[in-house]
Structure formats: C-alpha cells, structure tokens
DRENMARPA-895401 format. One line per 5 residues: number of its first residue (from 1); for each residue y negated, z negated, x negated of C-alpha. Coordinates in nm, 2 decimals. Example, Ala and Ser with C-alpha at 12.3 -4.5 7.8 and 13.67 -1.06 7.14 Angstrom:
1 = 0.45,-0.78,-1.23; 0.11,-0.71,-1.37 .
***
This chain:
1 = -10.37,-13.57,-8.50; -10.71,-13.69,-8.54; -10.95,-14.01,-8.44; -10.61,-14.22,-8.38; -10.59,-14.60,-8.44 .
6 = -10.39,-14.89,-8.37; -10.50,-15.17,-8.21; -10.33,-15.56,-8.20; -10.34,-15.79,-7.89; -10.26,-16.14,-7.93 .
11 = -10.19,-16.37,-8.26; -9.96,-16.33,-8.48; -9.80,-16.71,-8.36; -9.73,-16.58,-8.03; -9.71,-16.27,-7.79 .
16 = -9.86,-15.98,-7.95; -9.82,-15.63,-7.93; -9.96,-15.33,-8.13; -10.13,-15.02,-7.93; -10.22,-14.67,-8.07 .
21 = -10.48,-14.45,-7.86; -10.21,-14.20,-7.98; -10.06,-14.09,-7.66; -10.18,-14.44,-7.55; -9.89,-14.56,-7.74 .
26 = -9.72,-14.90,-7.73; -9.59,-14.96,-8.09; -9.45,-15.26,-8.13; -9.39,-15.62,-7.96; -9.36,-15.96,-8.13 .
31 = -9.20,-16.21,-7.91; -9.16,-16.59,-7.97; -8.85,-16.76,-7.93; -8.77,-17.05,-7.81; -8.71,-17.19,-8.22 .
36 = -9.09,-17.03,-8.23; -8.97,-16.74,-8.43; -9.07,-16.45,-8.35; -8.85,-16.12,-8.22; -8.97,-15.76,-8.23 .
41 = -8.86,-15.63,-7.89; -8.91,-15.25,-7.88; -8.81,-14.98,-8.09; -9.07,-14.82,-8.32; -9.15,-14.58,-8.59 .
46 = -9.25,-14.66,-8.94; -9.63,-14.53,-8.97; -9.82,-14.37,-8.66; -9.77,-14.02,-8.78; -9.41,-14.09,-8.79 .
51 = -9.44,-14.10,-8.42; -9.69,-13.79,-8.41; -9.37,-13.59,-8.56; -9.04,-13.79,-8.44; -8.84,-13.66,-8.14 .
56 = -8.87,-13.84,-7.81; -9.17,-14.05,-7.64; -9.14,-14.42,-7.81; -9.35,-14.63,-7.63; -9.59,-14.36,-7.50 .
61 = -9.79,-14.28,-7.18; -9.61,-14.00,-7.02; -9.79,-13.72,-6.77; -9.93,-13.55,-6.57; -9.60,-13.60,-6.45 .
66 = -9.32,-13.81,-6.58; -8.98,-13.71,-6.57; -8.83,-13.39,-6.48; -9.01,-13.12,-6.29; -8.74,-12.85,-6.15 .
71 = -8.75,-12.49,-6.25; -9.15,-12.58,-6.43; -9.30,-12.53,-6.08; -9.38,-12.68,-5.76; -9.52,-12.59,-5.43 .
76 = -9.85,-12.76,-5.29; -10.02,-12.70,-4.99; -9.88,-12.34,-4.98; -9.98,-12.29,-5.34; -9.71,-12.21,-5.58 .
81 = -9.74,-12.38,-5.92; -9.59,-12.29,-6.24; -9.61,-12.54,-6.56; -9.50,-12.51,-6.86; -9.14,-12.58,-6.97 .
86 = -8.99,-12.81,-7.20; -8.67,-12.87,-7.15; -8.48,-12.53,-7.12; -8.58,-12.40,-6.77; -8.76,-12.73,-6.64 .
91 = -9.03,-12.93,-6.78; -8.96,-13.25,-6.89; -9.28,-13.58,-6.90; -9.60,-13.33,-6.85; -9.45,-13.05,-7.08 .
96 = -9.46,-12.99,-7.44; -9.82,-13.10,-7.48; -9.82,-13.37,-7.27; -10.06,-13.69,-7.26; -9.82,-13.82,-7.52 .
101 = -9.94,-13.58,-7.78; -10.31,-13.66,-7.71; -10.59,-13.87,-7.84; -10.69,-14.08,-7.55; -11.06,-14.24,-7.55 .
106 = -11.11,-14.62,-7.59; -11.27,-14.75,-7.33; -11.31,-15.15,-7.36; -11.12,-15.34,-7.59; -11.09,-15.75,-7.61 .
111 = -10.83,-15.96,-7.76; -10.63,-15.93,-7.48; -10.73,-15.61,-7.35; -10.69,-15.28,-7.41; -10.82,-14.98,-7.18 .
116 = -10.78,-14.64,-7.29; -10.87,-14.31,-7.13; -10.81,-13.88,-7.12; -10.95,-13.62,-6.94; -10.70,-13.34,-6.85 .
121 = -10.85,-13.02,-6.78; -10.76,-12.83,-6.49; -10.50,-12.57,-6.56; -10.36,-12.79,-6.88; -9.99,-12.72,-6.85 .
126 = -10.02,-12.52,-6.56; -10.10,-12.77,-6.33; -10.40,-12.77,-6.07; -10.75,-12.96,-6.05; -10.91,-13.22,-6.33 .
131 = -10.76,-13.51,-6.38; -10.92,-13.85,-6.59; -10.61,-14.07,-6.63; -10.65,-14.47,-6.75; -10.43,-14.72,-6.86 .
136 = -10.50,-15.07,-6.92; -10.30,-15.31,-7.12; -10.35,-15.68,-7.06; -10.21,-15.98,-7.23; -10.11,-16.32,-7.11 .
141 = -10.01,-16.50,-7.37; -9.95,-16.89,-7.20; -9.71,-16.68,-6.90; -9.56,-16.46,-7.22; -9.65,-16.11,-6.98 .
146 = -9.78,-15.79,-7.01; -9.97,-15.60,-6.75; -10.02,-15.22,-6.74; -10.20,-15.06,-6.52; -10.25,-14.68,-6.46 .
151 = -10.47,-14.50,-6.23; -10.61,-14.11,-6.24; -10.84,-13.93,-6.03; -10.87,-13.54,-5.98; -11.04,-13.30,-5.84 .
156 = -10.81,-13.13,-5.67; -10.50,-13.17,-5.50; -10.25,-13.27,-5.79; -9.89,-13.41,-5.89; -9.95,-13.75,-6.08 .
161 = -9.68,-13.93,-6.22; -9.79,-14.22,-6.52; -9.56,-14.48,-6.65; -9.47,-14.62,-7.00; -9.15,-14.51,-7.22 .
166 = -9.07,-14.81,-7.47; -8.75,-14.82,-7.53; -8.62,-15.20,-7.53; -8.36,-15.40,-7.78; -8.42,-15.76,-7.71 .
171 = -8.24,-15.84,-8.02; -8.46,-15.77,-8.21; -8.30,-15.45,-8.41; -8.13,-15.12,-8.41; -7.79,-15.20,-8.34 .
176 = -7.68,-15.03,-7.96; -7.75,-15.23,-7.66; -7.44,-15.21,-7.50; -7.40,-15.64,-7.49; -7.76,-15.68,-7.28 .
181 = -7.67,-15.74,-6.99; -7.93,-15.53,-6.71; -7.96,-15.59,-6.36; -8.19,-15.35,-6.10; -8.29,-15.42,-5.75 .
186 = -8.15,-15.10,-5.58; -7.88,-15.03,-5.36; -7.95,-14.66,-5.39; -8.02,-14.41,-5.69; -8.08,-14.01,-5.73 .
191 = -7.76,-13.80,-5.81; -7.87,-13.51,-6.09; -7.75,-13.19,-6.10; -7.58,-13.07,-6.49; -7.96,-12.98,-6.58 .
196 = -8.09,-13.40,-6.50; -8.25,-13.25,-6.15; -8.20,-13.45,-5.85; -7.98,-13.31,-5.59; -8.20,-13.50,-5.34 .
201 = -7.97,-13.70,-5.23; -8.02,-14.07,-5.23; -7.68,-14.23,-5.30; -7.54,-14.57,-5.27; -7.47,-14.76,-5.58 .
206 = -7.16,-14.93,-5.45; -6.84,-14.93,-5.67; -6.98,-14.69,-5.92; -7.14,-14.73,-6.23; -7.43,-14.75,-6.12 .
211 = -7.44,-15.06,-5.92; -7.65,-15.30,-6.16; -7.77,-15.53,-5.79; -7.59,-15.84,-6.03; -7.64,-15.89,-6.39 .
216 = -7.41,-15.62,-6.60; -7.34,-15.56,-6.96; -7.51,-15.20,-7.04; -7.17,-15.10,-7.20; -6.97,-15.21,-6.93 .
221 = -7.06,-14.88,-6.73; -7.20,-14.66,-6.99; -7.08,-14.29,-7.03; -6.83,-14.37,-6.66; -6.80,-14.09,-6.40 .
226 = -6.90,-13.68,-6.38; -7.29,-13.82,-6.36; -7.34,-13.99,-6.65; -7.15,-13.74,-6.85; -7.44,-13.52,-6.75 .
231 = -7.73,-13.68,-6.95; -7.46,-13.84,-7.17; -7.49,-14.20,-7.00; -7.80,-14.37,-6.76; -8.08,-14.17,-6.73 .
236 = -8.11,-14.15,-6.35; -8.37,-14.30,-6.11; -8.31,-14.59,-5.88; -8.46,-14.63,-5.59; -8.61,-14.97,-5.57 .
241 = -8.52,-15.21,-5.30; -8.83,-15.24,-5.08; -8.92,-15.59,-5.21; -8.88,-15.45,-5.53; -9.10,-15.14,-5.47 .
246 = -9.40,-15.38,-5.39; -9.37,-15.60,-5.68; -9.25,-15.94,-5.50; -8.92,-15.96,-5.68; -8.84,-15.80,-6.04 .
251 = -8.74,-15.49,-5.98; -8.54,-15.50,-6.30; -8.40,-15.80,-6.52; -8.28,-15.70,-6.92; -8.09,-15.99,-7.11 .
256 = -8.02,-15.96,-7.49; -7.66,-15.93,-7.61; -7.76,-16.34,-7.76; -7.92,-16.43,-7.47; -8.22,-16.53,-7.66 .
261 = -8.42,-16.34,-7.51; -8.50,-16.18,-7.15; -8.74,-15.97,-6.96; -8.83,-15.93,-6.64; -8.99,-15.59,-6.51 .
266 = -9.21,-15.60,-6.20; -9.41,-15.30,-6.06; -9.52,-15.13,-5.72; -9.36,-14.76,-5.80; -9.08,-14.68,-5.61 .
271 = -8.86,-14.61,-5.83; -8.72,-14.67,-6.19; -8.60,-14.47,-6.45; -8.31,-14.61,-6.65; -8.23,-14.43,-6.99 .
276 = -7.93,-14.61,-7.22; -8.13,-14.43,-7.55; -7.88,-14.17,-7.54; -8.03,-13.92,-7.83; -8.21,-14.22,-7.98 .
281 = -7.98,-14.14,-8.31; -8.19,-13.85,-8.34; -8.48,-14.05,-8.43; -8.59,-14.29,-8.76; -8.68,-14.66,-8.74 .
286 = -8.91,-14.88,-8.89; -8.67,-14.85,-9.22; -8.70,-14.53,-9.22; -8.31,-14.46,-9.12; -8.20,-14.31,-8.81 .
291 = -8.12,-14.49,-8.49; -7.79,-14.61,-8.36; -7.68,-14.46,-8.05; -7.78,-14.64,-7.76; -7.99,-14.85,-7.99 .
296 = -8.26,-14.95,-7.68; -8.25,-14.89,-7.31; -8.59,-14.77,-7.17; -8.69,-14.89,-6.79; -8.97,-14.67,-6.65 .
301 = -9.16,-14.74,-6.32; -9.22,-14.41,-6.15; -9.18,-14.21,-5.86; -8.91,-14.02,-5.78; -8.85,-13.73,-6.08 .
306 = -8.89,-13.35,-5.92; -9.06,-13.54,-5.60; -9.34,-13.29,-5.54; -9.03,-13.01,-5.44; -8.87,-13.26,-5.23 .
311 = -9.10,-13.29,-4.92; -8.93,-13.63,-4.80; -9.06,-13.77,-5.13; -9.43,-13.71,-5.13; -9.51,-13.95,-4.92 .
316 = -9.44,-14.20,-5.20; -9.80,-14.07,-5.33; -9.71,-13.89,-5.59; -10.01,-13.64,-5.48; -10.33,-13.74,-5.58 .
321 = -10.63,-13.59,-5.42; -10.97,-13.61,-5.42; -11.07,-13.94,-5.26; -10.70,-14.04,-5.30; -10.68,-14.19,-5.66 .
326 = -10.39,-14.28,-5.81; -10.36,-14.68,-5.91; -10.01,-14.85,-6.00; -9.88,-15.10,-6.26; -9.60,-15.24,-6.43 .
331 = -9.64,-15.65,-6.53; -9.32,-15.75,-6.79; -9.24,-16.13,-6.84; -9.08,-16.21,-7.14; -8.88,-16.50,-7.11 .
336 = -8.74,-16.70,-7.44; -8.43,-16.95,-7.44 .
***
C-alpha cells in the first residue's frame, strides 16, 4: 500500500468522520449526543494498514460490482464475461482486488468535503470497458448528515455496482448489536441459494424473519429460518419500497440498544443489503482484540446482487454505458436523544 492518507471532516466538538483514500475508506465516525459527548458509531481498525491486512471490507468503497456475482461471469449483449472469483466459485464485491484494495486519487478536499477518484482499466477483474469511478463525501454538520455520492463512467458497456460497507454499532463499541432495534422499508427481499446467490425470486417479507417494515430488535430474528442459516444470519437484499427507492422516505431506520442514538439511511438504489456482522469476530478492533460476533450491522445501498444474470433486473441500471453514467447516493442522518 502506497500514497494512502487519512483525512478528517468536521471538528472534533461535533460531527466528524475520518476518510482514507485507501479503498476510499470510511474509518471512523464521531457522533455528539444529546449530553454533547461524543459516540464513535462505526467499527474500525486500529492503524490504516491494519485495514490494508484485516479480513472483510470495514468502511470501504466496494466495486466494480458490489455483492455477489454468480458463477464469476455474466452475459452482456451476447458477450460472455468471466471475472475473477473470490468467494469459492462466485466473486464476491469486484473480486479479490477490488476498488477496496486500491489507492484512489484525491480530487478536491474542503472541511467538509471529500472527493476521491480511480481509474479501472479495462479488463481489471475480467470485466469489460474503462471505468473512472468517484465518490464524494459531504458533511452537514447543523443537520448531523452525511452525504455520499457515487458516480462512474466507462467506455464500454459495463456492470457497475458502488456503495459503502461501514459496519454500524450505535453504541458506541464492540459488544453485538442484537438490542438495536432496525427497521427497512420493504415488503419484499431476495431469497439466496446455500452459496448467498439469489434464486431470483422476490419474496414477501410477511411473517418471517425478515419483515423489519416496523421497528425490530436485530436479535429478535437473527439466525431464524433455512435462509439465514445460509450466510449464518442477515445478509440478504431487500427490495426497497418505491418511496424508499427514490429517497423520499428512509429506506432504513437503526436505533442503538440505549436509544441514544439513531440513524436514518436514505438513498435512490433499489435495493439494500443487510449484513448482522456475521464473521466480524474474525476481525481486530481499535484495541487491537478481535470482534464480538454480530458486533455491527452493515446497511448497503445497491442494486440487486447477481443482477446483470437476471434480465428482469437490469433495468434498475446496473449497466453503465457510454453516454449512460452511473450517479447514485446514500445521505445518513444521525439523530441524538
């Protein structure tokens, strides 16, 4: 890892986070209270190159595409695709050198601003065309939000799929989630196979686990049903409600276990990833131990994991083409009691 910094929006009396141009890498966020302390709110690793070597994507920029691709191809336009795997047979947020692992450019940075940038070659992980990716984070420190916004162009017909992997504890430290309470705006999610790949189904949430349409406590539903023992609890995609989808309600609200603390996620992907930190344990915190299980729950804004091999799915634009950029976002209000 070279040419990697950290950079700090905000002031140290109120909202601030801290951003690495490391796999455009959200480190850490300090959240006032309501007392005026202040609350870390997402999980983090002691040094930068602590998150260069731990497993899993804490906080990162995930792509070319996030989530699961099935079988490490696709088919585009008649053109078979093969990427590379990493995750047995499938490849799993861009593949084993994903935009995660990269140095991304700085392209403008302000006390509230942060825009960072990578070029992608064509052919990097097997997939087709160029592709320059952005993300932006912005700071509003009197609303207490965050905006990110992600856009990438290519030049040639490509699978694009950016969104942010923190993984959230609103209470500020390392002990499992399972007391927040989580509520999403869908009435549907994707069923996975064993192997996490959606069946393609879209199935409704009613009287299973995975109906989180009113507030719910994480552990309340955790590990329940032949689904989540697949992936060992939540980490399956809801489809967003169409309100939800556009950004005009949250499409997902997270409560800590002390109700000190809440968050509200808005964002114009269709859909949302929901991940209860389910190998978290296998990774080292700020203090240098390891992770309780379940210790944060991450909620990613996306579209629809394997969509390029589902043809009914494309049409959320998960293909970027020339002419046809990419450009979504994801705005988090943090709300203190």
């Amino acid at each position: 890892m070279t040419a990697a910094d950290v950079f700090t929006l905000g002031s140290p009396d109120g909202l601030q986070i801290q951003v690495s141009n490391y796999g455009a890498r959200w480190l850490s966020c300090q959240v006032p209270l309501a007392d005026g302390s202040l609350r870390e709110a997402i999980l983090g690793h002691a040094t930068l190159d602590d998150h260069a070597r731990e497993p899993g994507f804490f906080g990162a920029v995930v792509g070319r595409f996030a989530n699961r691709m099935g079988g490490s191809r696709f088919t585009l336009d008649g053109h078979t695709h093969t990427v590379q795997p990493n995750e047995g047979a499938n490849q799993l947020h861009g593949g084993p050198d994903g935009f995660d692992r990269r140095v991304w450019q700085v392209r403008a940075l302000g006390p509230l601003h942060l825009r960072l940038a990578l070029h992608s070659p064509a052919g990097d992980q097997g997939y087709p065309g160029a592709v320059d990716a952005e993300v932006t984070y912005r700071l509003d420190p009197a609303r207490h939000q965050l905006h990110l916004h992600f856009t990438a162009h290519s030049d040639a017909p490509c699978p694009v799929n950016l969104t942010s992997h923190p993984y959230f504890n609103l209470d500020g430290g390392t002990a499992p989630v399972l007391g927040h309470r989580l509520q999403v705006a869908a009435a549907h999610y994707l069923p996975v196979r064993p192997d996490m790949i959606p069946t393609g189904e879209l199935a409704a949430v009613g009287g299973t686990p995975f109906d989180l349409r009113a507030p719910r406590p994480v552990g309340e539903g955790l590990g329940q049903g032949e689904q989540q023992r697949h992936g060992q609890g939540y980490d399956h995609c809801f489809a967003l409600d169409a309100e939800a989808a556009t950004g005009d309600v949250p499409a997902a609200t997270l409560t800590a276990s002390d109700g000190r603390l809440a968050l509200r996620l808005f964002t114009n992907y269709p859909g949302l990833q929901v991940c209860s930190g389910n190998f978290v344990h296998q990774s080292r915190g700020r203090d240098g131990l390891p992770f309780a299980r379940h210790a944060g729950i991450a909620l990613e804004p996306q579209f629809f994991p394997d969509a390029p091999n589902h043809p009914q799915w494309q049409h959320q634009g998960c293909i970027v083409r020339p002419g046809q950029p990419l450009s979504r976002w994801m705005r988090l209000d943090f709300l203190p009691d």
